[in-house]
VOGUPA-542269 format. One line per field, with one value per residue (C-alpha): residue number from 0; residue in three letters; z, x, y. Coordinates in steps of 0.2 Angstrom, whole numbers, plus 5000, padded with zeros to 4 digits. Example, Ala and Ser with C-alpha at 12.3 -4.5 7.8 and 13.67 -1.06 7.14 Angstrom:
2
i = c(0;1) $
aa = c(ALA;SER) $
zz = c(5039;5036) $
xx = c(5062;5068) $
yy = c(4978;4995) $
//
This chain:
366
i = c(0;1;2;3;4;5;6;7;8;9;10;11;12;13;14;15;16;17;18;19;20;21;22;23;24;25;26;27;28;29;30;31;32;33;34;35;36;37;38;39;40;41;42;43;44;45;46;47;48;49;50;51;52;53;54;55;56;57;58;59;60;61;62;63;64;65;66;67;68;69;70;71;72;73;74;75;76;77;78;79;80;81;82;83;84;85;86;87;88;89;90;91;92;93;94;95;96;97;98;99;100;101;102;103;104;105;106;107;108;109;110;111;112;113;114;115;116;117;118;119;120;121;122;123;124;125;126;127;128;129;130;131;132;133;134;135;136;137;138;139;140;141;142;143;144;145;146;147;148;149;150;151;152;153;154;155;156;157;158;159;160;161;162;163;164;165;166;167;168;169;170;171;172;173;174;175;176;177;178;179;180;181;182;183;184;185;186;187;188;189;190;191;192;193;194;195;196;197;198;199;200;201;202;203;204;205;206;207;208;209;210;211;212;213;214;215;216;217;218;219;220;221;222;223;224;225;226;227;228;229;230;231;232;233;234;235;236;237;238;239;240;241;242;243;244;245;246;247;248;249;250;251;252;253;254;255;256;257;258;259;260;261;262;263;264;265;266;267;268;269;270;271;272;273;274;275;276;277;278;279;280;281;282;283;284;285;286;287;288;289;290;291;292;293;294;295;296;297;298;299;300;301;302;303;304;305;306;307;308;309;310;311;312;313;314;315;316;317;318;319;320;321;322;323;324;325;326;327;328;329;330;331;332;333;334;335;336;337;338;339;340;341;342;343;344;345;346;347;348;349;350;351;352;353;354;355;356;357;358;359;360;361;362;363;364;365) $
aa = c(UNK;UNK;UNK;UNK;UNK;UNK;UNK;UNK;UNK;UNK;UNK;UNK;UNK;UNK;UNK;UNK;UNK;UNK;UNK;UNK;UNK;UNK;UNK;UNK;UNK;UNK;UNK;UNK;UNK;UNK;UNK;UNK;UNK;UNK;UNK;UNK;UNK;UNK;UNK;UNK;UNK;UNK;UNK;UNK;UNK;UNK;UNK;UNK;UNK;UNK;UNK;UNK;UNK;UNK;UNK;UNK;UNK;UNK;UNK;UNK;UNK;UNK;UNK;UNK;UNK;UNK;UNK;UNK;UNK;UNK;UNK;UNK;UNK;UNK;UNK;UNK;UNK;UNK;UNK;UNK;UNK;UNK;UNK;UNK;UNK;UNK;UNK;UNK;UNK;UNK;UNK;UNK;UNK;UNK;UNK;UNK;UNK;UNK;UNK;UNK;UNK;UNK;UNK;UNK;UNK;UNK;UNK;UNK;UNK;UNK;UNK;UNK;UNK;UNK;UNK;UNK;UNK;UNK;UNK;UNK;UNK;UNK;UNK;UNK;UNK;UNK;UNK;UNK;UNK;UNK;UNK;UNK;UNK;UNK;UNK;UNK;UNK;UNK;UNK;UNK;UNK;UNK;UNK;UNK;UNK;UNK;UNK;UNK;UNK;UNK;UNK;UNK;UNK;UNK;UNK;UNK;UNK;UNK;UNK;UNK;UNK;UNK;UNK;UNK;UNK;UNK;UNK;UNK;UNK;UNK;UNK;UNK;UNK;UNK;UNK;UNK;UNK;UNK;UNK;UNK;UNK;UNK;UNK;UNK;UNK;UNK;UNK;UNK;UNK;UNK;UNK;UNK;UNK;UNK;UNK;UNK;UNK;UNK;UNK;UNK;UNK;UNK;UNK;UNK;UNK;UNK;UNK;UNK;UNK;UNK;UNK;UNK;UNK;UNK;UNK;UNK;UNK;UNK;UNK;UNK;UNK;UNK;UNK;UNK;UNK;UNK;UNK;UNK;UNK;UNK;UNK;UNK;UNK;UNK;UNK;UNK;UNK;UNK;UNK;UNK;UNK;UNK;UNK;UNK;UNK;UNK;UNK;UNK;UNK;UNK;UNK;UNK;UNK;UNK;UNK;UNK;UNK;UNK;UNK;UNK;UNK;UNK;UNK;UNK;UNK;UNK;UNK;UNK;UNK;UNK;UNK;UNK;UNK;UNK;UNK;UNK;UNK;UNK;UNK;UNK;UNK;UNK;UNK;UNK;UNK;UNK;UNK;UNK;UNK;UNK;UNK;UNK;UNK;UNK;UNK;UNK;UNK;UNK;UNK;UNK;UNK;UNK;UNK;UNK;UNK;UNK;UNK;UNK;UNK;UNK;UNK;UNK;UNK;UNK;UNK;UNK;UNK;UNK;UNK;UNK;UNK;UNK;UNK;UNK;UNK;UNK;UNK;UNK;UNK;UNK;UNK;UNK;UNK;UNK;UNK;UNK;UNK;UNK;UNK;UNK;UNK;UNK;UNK;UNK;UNK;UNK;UNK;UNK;UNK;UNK;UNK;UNK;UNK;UNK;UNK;UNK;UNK;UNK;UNK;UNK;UNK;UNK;UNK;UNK;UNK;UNK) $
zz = c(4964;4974;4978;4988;4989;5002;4993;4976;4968;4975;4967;4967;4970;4949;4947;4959;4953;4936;4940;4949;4935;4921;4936;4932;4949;4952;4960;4972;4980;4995;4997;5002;4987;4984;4972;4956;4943;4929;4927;4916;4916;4929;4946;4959;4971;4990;4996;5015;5028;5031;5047;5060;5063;5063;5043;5040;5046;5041;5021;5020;5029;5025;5012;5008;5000;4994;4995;5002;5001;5012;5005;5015;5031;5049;5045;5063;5061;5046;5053;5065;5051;5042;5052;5046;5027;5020;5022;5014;5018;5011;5023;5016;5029;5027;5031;5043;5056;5059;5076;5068;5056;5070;5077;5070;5083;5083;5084;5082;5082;5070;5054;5048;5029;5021;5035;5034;5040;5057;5061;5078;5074;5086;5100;5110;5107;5117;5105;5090;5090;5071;5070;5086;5077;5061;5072;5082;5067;5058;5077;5075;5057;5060;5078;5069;5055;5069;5077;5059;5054;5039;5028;5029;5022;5025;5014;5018;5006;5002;5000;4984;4967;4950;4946;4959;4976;4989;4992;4974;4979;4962;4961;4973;4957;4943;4948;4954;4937;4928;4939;4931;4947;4942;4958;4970;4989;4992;5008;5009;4989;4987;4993;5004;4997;4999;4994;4985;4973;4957;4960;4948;4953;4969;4964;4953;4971;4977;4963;4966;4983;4978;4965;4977;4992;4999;4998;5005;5020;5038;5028;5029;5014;5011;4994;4984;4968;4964;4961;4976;4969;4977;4983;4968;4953;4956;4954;4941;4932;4934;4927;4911;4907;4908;4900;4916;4920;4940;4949;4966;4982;4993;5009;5026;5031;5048;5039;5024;5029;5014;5004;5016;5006;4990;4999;5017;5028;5028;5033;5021;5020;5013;5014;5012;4997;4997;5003;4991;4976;4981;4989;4976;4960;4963;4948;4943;4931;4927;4930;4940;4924;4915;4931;4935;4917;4916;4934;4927;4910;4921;4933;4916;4912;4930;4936;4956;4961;4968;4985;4985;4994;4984;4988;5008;5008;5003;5016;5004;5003;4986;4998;4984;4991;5008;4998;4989;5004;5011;4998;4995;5016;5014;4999;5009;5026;5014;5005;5022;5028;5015;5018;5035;5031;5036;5036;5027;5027;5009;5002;5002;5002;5020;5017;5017;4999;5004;4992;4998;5000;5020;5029;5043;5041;5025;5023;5027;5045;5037) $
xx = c(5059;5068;5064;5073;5064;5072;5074;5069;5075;5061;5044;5037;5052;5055;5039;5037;5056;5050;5032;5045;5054;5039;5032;5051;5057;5075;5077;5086;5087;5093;5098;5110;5116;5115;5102;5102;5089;5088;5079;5068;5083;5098;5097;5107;5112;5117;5121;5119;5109;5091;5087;5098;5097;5116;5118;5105;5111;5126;5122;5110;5120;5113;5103;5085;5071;5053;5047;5051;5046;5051;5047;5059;5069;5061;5049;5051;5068;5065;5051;5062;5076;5066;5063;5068;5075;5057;5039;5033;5032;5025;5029;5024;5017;5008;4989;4999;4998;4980;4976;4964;4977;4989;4981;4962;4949;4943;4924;4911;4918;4933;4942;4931;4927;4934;4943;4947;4959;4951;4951;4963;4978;4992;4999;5002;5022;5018;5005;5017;5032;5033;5019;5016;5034;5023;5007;5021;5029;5013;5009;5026;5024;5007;5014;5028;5012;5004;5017;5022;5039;5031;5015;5012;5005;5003;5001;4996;5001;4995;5006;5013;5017;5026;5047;5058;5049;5064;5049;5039;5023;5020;5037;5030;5019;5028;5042;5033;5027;5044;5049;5032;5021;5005;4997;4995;4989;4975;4967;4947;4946;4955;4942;4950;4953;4966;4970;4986;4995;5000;5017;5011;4997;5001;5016;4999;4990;5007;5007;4988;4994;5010;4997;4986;4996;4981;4969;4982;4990;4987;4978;4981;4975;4972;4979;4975;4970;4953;4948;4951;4951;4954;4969;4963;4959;4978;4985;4975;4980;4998;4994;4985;4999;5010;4997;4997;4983;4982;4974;4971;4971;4957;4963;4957;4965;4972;4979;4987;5005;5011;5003;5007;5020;5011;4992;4998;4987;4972;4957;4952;4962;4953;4958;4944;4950;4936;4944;4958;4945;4935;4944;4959;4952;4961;4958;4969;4980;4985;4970;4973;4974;4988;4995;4999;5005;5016;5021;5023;5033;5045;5050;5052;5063;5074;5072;5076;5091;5086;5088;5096;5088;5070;5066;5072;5061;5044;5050;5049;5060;5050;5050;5041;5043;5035;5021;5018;5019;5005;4994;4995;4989;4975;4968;4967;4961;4947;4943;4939;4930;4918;4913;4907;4889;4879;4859;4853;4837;4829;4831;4816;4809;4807;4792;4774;4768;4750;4744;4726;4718;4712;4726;4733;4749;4756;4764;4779;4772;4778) $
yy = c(5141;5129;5112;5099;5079;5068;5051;5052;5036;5025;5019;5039;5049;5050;5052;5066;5075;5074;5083;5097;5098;5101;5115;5122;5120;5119;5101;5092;5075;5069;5050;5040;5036;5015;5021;5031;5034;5046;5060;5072;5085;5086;5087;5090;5074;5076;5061;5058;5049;5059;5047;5057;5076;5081;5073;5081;5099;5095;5091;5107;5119;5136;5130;5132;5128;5136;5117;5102;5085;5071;5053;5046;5046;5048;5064;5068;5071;5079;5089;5097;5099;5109;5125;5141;5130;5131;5138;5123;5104;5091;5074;5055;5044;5027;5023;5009;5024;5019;5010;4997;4991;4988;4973;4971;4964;4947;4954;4964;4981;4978;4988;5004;5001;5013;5021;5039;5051;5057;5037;5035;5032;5020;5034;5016;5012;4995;4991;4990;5003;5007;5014;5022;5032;5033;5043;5053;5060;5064;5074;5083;5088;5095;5104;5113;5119;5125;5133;5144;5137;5131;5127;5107;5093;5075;5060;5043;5031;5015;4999;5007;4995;5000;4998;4999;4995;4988;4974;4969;4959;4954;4946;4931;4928;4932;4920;4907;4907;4907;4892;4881;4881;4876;4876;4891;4892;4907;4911;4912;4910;4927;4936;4950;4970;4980;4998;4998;5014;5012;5023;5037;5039;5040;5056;5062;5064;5073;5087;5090;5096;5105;5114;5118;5126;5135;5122;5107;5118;5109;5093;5076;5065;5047;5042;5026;5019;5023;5006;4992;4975;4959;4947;4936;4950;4956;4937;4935;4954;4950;4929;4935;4947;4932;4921;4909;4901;4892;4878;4891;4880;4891;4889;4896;4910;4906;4890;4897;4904;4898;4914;4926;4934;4938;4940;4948;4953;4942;4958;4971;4988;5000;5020;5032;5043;5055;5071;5072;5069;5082;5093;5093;5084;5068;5055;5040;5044;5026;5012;4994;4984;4995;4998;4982;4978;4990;4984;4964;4970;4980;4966;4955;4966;4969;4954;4953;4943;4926;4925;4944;4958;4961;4942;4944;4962;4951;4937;4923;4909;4900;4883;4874;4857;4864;4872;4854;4845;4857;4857;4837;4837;4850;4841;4822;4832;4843;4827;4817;4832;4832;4815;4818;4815;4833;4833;4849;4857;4857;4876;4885;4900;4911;4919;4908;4904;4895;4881;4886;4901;4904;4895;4905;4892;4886;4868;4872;4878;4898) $
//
């Protein structure tokens, strides 16, 4: 058995080759090369560009495959690459496809919590391009199923965490921490949840599929950590491993820019996970809190390059004397605030508690 991953080298991919590899497939990966990692056993490496349709058909030739999986690259191009060079594929998408995540409304109809796979997803290019490209690719992958030139399978991932991400979250964190701040900014207390993938487990949910070809052909599965915590439970998971210990600033959210980098968006995300646990078994392999250990440790230990490309990726520029400034401002306005003199009404109970028997009304007027 044949199998050919596009990519490979990036927070899942090793993960994935190496579950190939124990099923005693015969792998190979398809990159660009600025990336190598090592393996279970061998593979073989075709370097090349999988975004454009002639590289593609020109580094696979003839060749073909009893599985593919695409992890990276545009999966429209590689959707239509594909025909006639495998009867199965297995396409990863994001869960940023979904309409609602594009631009949340202000209002009473806003995000579906959880929201799941039938939720619509952004087919408007003028509403925000990348992820109308994201919804269209899914659509072609699924047309070229129906259509027979293959047996498919989409997977929308989370924002995925663990080594090698081009963008580490955590890093905002941990370095911040290995240059001695003390104090760190955090919108509405920390309070917001997001589905995040531990990488792992999120190429765990990828060999339930490949398992399960039957089962898996024509679906489209939510995939995500089992257990969704908040903004502040990761910081503080990624502190306690480095034995940190903050003075959190809680910040609105409209008004705390400084975070956004390590808290981004400021409204719950949180994918619906149901279909792949029941329809293929799905369970964490790895949970949150060794997860993002394991996560921490390994960023100790390759540690991003100040100011290099990791850093531009999580668009953060460490301006500590901004963030001091800031915070020095938001502490004088929240401490005038709070002697603006407010007339409360005594907490009580709502419901009448009568001090004698027979009063329609009790002192309180209840």
């Amino acid at each position: 058995m044949k199998a050919l991953v596009i990519g490979g080298t990036g927070p899942t991919g090793p993960h994935i080759v190496n579950g190939l590899l124990a099923r005693n497939y015969e792998v190979a990966i398809l990159h660009r090369g600025t990336h190598e990692v090592e393996f279970s056993s061998p593979v073989e490496h075709l370097h090349g560009d999988p975004h454009f349709l002639e590289t593609l058909q020109e580094i696979l030739g003839t060749r073909s495959f009893d599985l593919v999986i695409s992890t990276y690259g545009r999966l429209k191009i590689v959707a239509e690459a594909m025909k006639g060079k495998t009867p199965r594929l297995i396409g990863i998408g994001g869960a940023r496809a979904y309409k609602a995540l594009v631009r949340p409304q202000r209002g009473p109809v806003g995000i579906p919590i959880p929201i799941a796979e039938d939720a619509p997803r952004n087919f408007d290019p003028e509403l925000d391009k990348f992820t109308y490209l994201m919804a269209v690719a899914e659509q072609s992958v699924m047309k070229m199923h129906g259509e027979g030139h293959y047996s498919a399978t989409i997977v929308r991932y989370p924002l995925i965490y663990g080594p090698r991400q081009t963008g580490p979250s955590e890093w905002s964190i941990m370095r911040r921490i290995l240059d001695g701040r003390k104090q760190l900014i955090l919108p509405d207390a920390g309070l917001t949840l997001r589905s995040m993938g531990y990488a792992e487990n999120m190429a765990h949910a990828v060999m339930l599929i490949v398992d399960k070809p039957e089962r898996s052909a024509g679906q489209i599965y939510n995939v995500a950590d089992e257990k969704v915590i908040s903004v502040r439970e990761r910081i503080e998971l990624v502190s306690q491993v480095m034995n940190h210990e903050w003075e959190f600033i809680n910040v609105p959210g409209e008004l705390a820019v400084p975070s956004r980098p390590y808290t981004a968006a400021g409204f719950h995300t949180i994918l619906d996970i149901t279909k792949i646990k029941n329809e293929l078994g799905y369970r964490d392999l790895v949970t949150v809190e060794e997860a993002i250990r394991r996560t921490v440790n390994w960023y100790l230990d390759n540690r991003p390059e100040p100011g290099g490309q990791e850093e531009r990726n999580v668009r953060d520029t460490f301006d500590y004397d901004a963030e001091d400034r800031f915070i020095n401002e938001f502490k004088a306005t929240a401490t005038r605030v709070r002697e603006i003199p407010i007339v409360r009404e005594p907490r009580h109970h709502t419901y009448a508690h009568p001090k004698t028997a027979g009063q329609l009304r009790d002192h309180r007027g209840r």
